[in-house]
C-alpha positions as CSV (number, residue, x, y, z in Angstrom):
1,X,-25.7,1.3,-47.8
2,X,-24.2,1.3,-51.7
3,X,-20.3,1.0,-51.2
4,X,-18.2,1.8,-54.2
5,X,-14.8,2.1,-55.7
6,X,-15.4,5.4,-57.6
7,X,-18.0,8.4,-58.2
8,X,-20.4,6.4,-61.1
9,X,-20.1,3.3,-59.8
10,X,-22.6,3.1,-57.3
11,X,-25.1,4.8,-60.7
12,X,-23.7,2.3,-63.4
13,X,-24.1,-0.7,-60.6
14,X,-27.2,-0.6,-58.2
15,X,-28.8,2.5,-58.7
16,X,-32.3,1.6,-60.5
17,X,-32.6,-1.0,-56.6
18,X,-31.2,1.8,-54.4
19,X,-33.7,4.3,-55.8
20,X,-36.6,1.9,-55.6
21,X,-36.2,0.8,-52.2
22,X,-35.6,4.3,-51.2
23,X,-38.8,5.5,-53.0
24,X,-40.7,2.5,-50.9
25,X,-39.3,4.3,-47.5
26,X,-35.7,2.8,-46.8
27,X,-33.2,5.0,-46.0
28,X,-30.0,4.8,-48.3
29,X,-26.3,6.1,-48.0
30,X,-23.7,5.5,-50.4
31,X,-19.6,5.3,-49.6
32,X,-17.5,6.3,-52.2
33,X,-13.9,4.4,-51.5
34,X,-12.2,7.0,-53.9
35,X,-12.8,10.6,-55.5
36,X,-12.3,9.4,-59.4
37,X,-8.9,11.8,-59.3
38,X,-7.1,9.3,-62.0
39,X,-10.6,9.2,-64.2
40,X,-9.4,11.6,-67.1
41,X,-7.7,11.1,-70.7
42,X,-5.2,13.6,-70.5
43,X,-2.3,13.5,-68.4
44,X,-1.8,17.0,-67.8
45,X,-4.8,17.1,-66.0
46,X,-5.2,18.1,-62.2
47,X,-6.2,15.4,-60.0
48,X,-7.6,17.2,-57.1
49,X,-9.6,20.0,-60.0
50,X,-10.7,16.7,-61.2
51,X,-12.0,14.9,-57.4
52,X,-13.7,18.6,-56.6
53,X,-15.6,17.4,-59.8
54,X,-16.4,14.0,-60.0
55,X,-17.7,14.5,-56.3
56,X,-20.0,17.1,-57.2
57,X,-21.1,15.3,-60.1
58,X,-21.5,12.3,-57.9
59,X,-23.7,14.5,-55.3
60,X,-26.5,15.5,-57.9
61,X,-26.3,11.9,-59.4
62,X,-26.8,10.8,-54.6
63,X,-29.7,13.1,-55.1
64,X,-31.6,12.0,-57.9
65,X,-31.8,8.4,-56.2
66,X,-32.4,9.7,-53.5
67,X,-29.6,9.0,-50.7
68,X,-29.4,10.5,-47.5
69,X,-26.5,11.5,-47.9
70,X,-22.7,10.4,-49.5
71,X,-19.5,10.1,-48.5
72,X,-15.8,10.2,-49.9
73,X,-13.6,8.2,-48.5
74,X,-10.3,10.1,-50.0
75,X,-8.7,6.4,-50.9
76,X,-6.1,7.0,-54.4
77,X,-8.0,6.0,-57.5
78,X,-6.9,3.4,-59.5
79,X,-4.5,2.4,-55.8
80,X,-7.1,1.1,-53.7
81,X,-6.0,-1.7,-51.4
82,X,-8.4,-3.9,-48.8
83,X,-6.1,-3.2,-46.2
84,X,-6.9,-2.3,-42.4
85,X,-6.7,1.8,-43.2
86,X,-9.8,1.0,-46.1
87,X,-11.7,-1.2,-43.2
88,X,-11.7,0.8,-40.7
89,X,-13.2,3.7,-42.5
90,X,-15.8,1.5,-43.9
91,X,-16.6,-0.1,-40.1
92,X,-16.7,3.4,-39.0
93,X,-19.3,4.1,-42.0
94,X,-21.6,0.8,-41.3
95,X,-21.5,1.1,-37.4
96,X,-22.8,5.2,-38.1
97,X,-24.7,4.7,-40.6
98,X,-26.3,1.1,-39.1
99,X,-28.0,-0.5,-42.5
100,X,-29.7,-3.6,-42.7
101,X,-28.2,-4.1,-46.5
102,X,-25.3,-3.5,-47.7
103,X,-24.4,-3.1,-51.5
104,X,-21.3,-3.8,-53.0
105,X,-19.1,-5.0,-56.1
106,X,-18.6,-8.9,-56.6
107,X,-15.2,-8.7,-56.0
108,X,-14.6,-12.4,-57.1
109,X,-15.7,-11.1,-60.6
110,X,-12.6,-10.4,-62.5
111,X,-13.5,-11.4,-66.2
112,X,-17.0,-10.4,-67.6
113,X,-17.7,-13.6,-69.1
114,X,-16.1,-11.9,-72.5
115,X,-16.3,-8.6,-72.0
116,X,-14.0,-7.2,-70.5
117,X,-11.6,-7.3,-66.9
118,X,-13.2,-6.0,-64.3
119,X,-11.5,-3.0,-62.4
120,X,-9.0,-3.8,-59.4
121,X,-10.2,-0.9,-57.7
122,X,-13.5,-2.3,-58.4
123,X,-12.5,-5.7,-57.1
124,X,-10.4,-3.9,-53.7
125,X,-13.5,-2.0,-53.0
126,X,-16.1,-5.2,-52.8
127,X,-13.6,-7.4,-50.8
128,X,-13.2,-4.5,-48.4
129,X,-16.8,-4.1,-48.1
130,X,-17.3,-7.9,-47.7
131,X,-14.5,-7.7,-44.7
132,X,-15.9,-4.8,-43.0
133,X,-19.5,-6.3,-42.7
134,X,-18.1,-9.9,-41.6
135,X,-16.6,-10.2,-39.2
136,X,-15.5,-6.2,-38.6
137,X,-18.4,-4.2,-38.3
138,X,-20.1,-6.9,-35.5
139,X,-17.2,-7.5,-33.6
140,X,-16.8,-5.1,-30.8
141,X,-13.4,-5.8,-30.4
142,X,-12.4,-5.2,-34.2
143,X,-11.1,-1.3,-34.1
144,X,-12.4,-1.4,-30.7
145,X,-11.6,2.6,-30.2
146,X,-14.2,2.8,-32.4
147,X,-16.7,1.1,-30.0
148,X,-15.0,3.7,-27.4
149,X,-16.1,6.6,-29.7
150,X,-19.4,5.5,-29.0
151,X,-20.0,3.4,-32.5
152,X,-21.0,0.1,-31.5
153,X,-21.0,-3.0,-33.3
154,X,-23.4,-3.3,-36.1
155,X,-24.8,-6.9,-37.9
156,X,-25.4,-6.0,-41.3
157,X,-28.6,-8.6,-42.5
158,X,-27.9,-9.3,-46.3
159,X,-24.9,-8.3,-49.0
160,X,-26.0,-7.5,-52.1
161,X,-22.8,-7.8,-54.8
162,X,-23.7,-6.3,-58.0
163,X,-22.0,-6.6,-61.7
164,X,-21.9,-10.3,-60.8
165,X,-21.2,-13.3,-63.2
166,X,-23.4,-15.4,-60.5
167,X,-26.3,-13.7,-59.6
168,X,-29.0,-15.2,-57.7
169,X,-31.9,-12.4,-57.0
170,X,-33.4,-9.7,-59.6
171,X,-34.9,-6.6,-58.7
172,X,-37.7,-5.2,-60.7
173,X,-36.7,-1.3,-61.3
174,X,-39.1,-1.0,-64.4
175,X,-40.8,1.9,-62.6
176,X,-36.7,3.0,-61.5
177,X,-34.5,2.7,-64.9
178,X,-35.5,6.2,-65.7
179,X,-34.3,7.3,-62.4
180,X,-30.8,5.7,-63.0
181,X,-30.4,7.0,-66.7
182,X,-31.0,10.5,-64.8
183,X,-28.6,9.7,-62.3
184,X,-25.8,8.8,-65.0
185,X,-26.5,11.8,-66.9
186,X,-24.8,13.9,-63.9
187,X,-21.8,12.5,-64.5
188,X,-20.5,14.8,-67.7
189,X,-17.2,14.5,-67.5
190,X,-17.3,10.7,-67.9
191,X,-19.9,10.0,-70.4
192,X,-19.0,11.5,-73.6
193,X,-21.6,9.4,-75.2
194,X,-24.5,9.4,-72.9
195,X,-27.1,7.9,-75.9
196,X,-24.7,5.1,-76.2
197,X,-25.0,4.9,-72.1
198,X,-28.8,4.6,-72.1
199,X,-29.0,2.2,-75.3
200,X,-26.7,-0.7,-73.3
201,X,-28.2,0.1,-70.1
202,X,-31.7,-0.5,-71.4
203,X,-30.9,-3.3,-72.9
204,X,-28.6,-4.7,-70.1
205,X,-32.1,-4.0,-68.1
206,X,-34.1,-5.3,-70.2
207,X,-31.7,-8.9,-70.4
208,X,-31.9,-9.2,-66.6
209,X,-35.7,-8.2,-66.7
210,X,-37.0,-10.6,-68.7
211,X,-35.3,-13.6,-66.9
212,X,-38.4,-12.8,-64.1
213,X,-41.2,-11.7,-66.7
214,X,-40.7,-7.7,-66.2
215,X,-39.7,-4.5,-68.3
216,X,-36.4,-3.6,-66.2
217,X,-34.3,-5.5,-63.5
218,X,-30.8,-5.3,-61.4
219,X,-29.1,-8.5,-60.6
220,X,-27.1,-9.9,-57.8
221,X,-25.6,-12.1,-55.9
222,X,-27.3,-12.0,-52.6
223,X,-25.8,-13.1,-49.8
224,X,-27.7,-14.3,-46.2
225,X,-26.0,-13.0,-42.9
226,X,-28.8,-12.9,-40.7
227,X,-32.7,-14.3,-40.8
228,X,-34.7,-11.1,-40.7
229,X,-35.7,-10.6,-37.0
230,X,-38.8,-8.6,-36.7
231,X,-39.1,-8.8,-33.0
232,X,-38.5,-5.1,-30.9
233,X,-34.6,-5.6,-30.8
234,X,-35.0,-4.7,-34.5
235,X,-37.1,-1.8,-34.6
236,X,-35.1,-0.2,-31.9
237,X,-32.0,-0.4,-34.2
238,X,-33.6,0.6,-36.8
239,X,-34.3,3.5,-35.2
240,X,-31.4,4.4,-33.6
241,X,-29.7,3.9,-37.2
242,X,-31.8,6.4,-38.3
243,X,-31.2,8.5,-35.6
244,X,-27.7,8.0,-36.4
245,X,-27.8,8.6,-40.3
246,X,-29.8,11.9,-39.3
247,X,-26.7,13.1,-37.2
248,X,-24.4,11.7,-40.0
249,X,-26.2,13.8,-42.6
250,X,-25.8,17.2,-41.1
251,X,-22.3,16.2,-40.7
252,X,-21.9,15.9,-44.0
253,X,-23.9,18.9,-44.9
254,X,-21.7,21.3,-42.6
255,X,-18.9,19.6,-44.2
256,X,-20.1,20.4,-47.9
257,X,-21.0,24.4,-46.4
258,X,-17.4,24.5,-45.6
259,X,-15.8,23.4,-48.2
């Protein structure tokens, strides 16, 4: 599960890794905390015109990766708070969806070495993650009418937090990068100058790449939850998680046909 602040973050952040992983059979959902309503230049224009947009630009980018499916959290762009309202909703997402990863901003990364400050909503969005996968989403009595609903407590396994200053694992996506340039070019209304887009991000890539010996690589910090268990516990919740992303997907497509 990719967990964002806005639409474009999850495709500027982890998408060449979501993509691969997907493409070597994990199942991926991403969370998007907030609609991108405040994402525009001019200040005449309408926010909700503007979130009908970003979210369909952000659904075509979800399908080029590859995701299961998305969801939009609704949250006010450029207001997002790691408060209890944000957690729950992000519990309520990991204890459906079920993942054994989850995929999130570094939210103790608030300068970019010197380039640039790092976005509170950004920063809001990857503390709330953290929170909600430890100690929330495994502890049945955190938003326990959630356990009543039937979700039940989930241990995520690992955090990846990308766009960190203090990463610790690269992913090889030389065979992915083209997959992510695709995946940003969906996003139009934000990326004036998409050739500009794919020369940094190649050469970001390339950066992380060659610090293992490949073409193309995402870094992160990676954090350690749980040792992997591969005993039949594990299966079985792996395949009730799917069971449960199935369900959660025609949700979300009977959602989309009614809208």
């Amino acid at each position: 599960m990719v967990i964002a602040a806005h639409p474009d973050d999850a495709d500027f952040g982890p998408a060449a890794t979501a993509a691969s992983w997907i493409g070597q059979g994990s199942l991926g959902w991403l969370v998007c905390c907030t609609s991108g309503d405040a994402g525009a230049e001019d200040p005449d224009t309408d926010p909700l015109e503007l979130a009908a947009l970003r979210e369909r630009e952000q659904r075509a980018a979800a399908d080029v990766v590859g995701y299961a499916g998305v969801t939009f959290l609704h949250m006010p762009d450029g207001a997002l708070v790691n408060d209890l309202i944000l957690r729950e909703h992000l519990v309520r997402e990991i204890r459906t969806f079920r993942p054994d990863a989850v995929l999130a901003t570094d939210p103790e990364t608030l300068f970019y070495r010197d380039r640039g400050v790092n976005h509170t909503d950004h920063r809001a969005a990857g503390y709330a993650a953290v929170d909600a996968v430890y100690p929330a989403a495994r502890n049945p009595m955190a938003f326990p009418w959630l356990a009543k609903q039937g979700l039940a407590a989930h241990r995520v396994r690992r955090l990846y937090l990308f766009w960190s200053d203090t990463a610790t694992v690269r992913i090889d996506v030389t065979a992915t990068v083209d997959r992510k340039l695709e995946a940003l070019r969906a996003h139009a209304s934000q990326l004036k100058d998409f050739d500009e887009v794919e020369k940094w991000t190649r050469e970001w890539t390339a950066e992380v790449g060659k610090e293992i010996g490949v073409e193309a690589a995402e870094g992160f910090h990676m954090v350690v939850i749980d040792e992997d268990d591969d005993g039949d516990e594990g299966a079985e919740a792996e395949a009730a998680g799917e069971a449960k992303a199935a369900g959660a997907a025609e949700a979300a497509d009977a959602e989309v046909a009614a809208t």
